[in-house]
LUMKOLDREN-45445 format. One record per residue: z, y, x of N, C-alpha, C in turn. Coordinates in pm, whole numbers, plus 50000, padded with zeros to 5 digits. Each point is the difference from the previous one (the first is absolute). Layout:
<marmars>
ZYXZYXZYX...
</marmars>
This chain:
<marmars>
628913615756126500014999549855500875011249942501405003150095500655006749927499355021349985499204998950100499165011450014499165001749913498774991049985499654998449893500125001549856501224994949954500925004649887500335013750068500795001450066500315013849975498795010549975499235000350124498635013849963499684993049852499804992549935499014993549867501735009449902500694998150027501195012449908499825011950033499875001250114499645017550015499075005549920498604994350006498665002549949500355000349842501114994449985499795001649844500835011949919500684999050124501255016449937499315010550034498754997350085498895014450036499344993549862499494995549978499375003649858500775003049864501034997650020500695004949864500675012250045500045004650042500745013650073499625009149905499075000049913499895008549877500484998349915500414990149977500544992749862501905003949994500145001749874501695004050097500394984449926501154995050091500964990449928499574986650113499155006150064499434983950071500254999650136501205005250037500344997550158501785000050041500414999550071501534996449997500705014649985499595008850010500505014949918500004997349861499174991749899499895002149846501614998849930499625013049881500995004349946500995005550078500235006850091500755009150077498935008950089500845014950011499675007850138500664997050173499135002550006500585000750170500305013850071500284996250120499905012850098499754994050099498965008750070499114991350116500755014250097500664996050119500785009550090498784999650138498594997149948498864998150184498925002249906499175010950026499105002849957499485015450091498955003349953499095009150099498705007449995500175009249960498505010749915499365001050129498745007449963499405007250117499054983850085499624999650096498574992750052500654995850144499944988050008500264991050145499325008150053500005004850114499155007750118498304990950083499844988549948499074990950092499184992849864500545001549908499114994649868500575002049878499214996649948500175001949787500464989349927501044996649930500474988549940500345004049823499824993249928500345000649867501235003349965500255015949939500895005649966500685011250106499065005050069499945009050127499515012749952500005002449835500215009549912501145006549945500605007249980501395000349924499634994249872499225005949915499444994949836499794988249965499724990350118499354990349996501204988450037500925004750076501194994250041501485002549931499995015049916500604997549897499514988649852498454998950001499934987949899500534987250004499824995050162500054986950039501724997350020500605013949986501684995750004500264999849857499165007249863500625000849910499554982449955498754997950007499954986849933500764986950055500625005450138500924992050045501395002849934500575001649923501105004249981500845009250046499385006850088500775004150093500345016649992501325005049940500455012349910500225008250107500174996550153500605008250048499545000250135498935002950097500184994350140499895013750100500684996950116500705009650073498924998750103499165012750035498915002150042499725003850157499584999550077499795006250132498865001950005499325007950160498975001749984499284998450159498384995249952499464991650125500255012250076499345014149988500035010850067500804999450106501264996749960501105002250095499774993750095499334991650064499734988150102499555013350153499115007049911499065007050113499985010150013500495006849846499665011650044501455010350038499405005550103501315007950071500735012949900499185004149872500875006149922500774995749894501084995850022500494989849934500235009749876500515014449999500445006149914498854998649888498985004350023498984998449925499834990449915499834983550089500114994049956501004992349901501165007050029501554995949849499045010549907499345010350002499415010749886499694994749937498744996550058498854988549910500324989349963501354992350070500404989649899500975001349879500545011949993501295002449907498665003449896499105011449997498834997049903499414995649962499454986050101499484992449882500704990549913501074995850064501305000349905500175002149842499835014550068500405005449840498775003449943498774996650060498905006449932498964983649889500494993250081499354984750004501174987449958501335003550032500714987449972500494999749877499525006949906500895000749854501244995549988501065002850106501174998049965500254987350066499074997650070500254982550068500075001350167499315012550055500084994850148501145010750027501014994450063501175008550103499435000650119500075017050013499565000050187501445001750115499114988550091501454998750068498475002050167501295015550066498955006850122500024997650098499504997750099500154999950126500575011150068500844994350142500935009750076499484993150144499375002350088499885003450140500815005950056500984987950090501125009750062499445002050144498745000950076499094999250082499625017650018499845004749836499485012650007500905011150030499785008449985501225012050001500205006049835501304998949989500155010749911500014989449811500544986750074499664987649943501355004849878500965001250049500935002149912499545011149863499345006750004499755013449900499204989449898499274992150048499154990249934500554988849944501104994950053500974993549905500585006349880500485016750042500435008649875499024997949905498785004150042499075002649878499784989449937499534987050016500224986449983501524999249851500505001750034501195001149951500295012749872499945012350048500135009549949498805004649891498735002650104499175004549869499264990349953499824988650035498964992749930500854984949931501435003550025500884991749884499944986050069499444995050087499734981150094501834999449966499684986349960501664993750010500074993950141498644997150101499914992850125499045008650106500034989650115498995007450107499454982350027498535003150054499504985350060499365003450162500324990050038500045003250170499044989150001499415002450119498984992950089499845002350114501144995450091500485003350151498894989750062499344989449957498854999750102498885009350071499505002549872499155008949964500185013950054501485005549997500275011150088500854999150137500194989250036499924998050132501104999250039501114993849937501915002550005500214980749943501324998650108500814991349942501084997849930500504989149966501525006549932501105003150107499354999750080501075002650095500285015250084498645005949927499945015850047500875007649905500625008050102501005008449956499675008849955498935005449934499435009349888499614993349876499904984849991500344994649916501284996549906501024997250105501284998649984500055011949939500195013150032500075014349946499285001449860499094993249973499025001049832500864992449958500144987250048500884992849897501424999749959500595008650082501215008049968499865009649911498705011950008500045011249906499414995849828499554985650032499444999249901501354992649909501204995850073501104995649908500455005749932500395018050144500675007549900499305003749897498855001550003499735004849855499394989649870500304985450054500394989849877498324996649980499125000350111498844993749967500034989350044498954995649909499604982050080499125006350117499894987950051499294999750123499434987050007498654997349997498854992950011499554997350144500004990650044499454996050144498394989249937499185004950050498714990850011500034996650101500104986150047500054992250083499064995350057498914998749882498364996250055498955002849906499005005650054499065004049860498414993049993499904993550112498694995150000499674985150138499904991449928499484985150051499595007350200500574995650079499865003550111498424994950074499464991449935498384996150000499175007949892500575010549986498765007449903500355016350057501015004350064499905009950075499005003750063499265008549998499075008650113500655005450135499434996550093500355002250141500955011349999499405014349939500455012250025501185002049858500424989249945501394999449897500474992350009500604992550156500844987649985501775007149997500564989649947501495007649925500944987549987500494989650069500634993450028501174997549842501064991249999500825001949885500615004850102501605008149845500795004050073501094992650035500554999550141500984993050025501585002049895500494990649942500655006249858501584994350115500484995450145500304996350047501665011149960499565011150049501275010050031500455003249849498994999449899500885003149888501574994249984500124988549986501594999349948501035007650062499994997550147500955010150060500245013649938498735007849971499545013349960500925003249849499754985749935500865005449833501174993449982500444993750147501335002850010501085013650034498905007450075500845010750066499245009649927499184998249884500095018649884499744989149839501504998149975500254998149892499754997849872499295017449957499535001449908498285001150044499654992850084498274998549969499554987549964499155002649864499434989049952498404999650018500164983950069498124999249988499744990049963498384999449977499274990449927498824997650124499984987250046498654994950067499254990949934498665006550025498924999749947499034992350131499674988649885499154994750126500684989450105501244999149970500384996650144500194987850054499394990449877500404987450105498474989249935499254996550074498974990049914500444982749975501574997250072500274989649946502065001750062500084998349926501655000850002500274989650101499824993549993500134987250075499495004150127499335007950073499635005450133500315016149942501315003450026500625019449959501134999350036500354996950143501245003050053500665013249967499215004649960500865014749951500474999849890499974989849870500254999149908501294997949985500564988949987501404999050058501115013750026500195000050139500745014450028499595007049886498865010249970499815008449908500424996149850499894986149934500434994749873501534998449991500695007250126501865005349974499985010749932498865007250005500965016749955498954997049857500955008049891499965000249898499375015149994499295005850111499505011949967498364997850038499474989950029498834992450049499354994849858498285004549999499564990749879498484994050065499364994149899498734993550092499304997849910498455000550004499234997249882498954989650027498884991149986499714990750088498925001149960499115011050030498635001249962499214989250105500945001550116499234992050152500464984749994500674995549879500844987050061498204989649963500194990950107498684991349922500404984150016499894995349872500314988050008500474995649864500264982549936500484995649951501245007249965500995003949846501364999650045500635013250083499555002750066500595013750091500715008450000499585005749810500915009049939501204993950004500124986149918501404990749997500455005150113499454995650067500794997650218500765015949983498605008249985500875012350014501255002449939500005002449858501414997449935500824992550074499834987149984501454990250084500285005850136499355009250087500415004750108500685013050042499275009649863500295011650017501375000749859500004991749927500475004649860499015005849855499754996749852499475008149922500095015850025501045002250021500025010949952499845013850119499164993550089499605004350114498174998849992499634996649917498514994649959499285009349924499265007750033499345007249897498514997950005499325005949881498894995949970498985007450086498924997850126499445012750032498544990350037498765009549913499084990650014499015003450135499875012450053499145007150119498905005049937500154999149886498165005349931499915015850043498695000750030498864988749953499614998150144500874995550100499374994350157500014979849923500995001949930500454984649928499564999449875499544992649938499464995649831502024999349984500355010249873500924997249913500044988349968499044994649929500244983749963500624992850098499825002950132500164987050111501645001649923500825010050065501445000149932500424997949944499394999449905500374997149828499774979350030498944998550068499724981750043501524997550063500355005150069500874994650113501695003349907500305005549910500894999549863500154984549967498385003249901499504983049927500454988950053499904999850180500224991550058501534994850045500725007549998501115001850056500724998049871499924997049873500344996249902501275005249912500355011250029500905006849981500445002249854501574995150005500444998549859499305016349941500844999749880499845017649915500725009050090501244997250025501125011250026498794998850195499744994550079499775001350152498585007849953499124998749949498775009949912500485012449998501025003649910500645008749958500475009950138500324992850060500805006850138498835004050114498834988850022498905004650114499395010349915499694998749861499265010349896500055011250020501495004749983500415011749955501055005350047501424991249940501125004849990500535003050209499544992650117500444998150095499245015450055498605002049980499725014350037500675014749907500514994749892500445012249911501695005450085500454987850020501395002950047499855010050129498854996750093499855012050102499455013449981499075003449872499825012649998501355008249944499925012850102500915009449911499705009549968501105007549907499055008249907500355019650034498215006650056500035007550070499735007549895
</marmars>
């Protein structure tokens, strides 16, 4: 029954999703910190346009979301690929999508690509996908990105998981990432701050949560959490102000996120904090 109700709420925040004022964003902006231009590599999903996915964030409320890109999964020019995402960016996001680039510490010459990341195309972050390129947190060319990426005061984005492990194609299986070695890691480099994405589908089974919900340089967004309540769980485990808003669109319907808010019943001021104010405190200003 309680499924029931829930999809019969979903279905209805997908139909008003045009309407502004009718979903748990109304009357405020957001900032969605998980989002993603450019085309899943294995199929086509709604909002796998930039134009089309800047609409579906604006009628979501959503003023601000920090962008990555599918490209980066596969294709081995990563440089290229930060190109084409810092442009459509600025060509397509009217002021709404932040591009945050990928860094392959796998490739050679990975560091020049953090500069540029940084330097010419203005990213306040980098987003990693060490499944996908074939590294743990425990590889020491990782350790080395996530050191260079302190000193120079970026976030750092870990995708943890990007696709239902029963809908993988033989020749793209990509495991999650083991989020195991992180705490040790941002104990011993200080100034690195990250945000995982993806990383736990029920708090209640995320032994990694815990250890990692000590450091105050750790954030989490719960595009993957599924369940009753979850968000709550998350908060009471990790802290508010460790909670940010990140929806995965368009691999995820925005609405689902915006459902799992509704649900979690969150005074004004805890709204206020998954909304906005908890991702604003981490960008800095480049």
């Amino acid at each position: 029954m309680v499924e029931i109700q829930r999809r019969s709420l979903l279905q209805g925040l997908l139909a008003a999703g045009s309407r502004p004022g009718t979903h748990a964003a109304a009357g405020r902006e957001l900032i969605d910190v998980h989002v993603y231009v450019s085309r899943w590599p294995t199929r086509r999903m709604r909002g796998d346009e930039t134009p089309e996915l800047v609409e579906i964030l604006a009628q979501g409320a959503v003023s601000e979301a920090w962008a990555g890109s599918f490209e980066a999964l596969m294709f081995k020019d990563i440089a290229a690929v930060n190109a084409r995402l810092a442009e459509e960016c600025e060509r397509h996001g009217r002021g709404r999508l932040i591009p945050f680039g990928a860094v392959n510490p796998k490739l050679p010459a990975w560091e020049e690509e953090l500069r540029r990341c940084q330097e010419r195309y203005r990213m306040p972050g980098i987003r990693l996908h060490p499944n996908y390129h074939h590294y743990t947190l425990r590889d020491p060319d990782f350790v080395r990105l996530l050191e260079a990426a302190a000193e120079r005061g970026l976030i750092v984005q870990i995708a943890a998981w990007m696709e239902d492990e029963r809908r993988q194609i033989p020749l793209m299986r990509a495991p999650a990432v083991d989020l195991a070695p992180l705490p040790a890691l941002l104990e011993r480099l200080p100034r690195a701050r990250v945000m995982v994405l993806n990383g736990f589908l029920s708090v209640q089974r995320a032994p990694a949560l815990v250890p990692l919900a000590r450091s105050d340089r750790v954030a989490f967004d719960f595009a993957m959490l599924d369940g009753m309540m979850e968000l709550r769980n998350l908060i009471g485990a990790a802290g508010l102000d460790r909670v940010v808003f990140g929806s995965y669109s368009p691999m995820f319907y925005l609405e689902s996120a915006l459902l799992k808010v509704q649900e979690a019943a969150l005074s004004g001021a805890e709204q206020e904090g998954v909304f906005r104010a908890d991702a604003r405190r981490w960008l800095p200003r480049i």
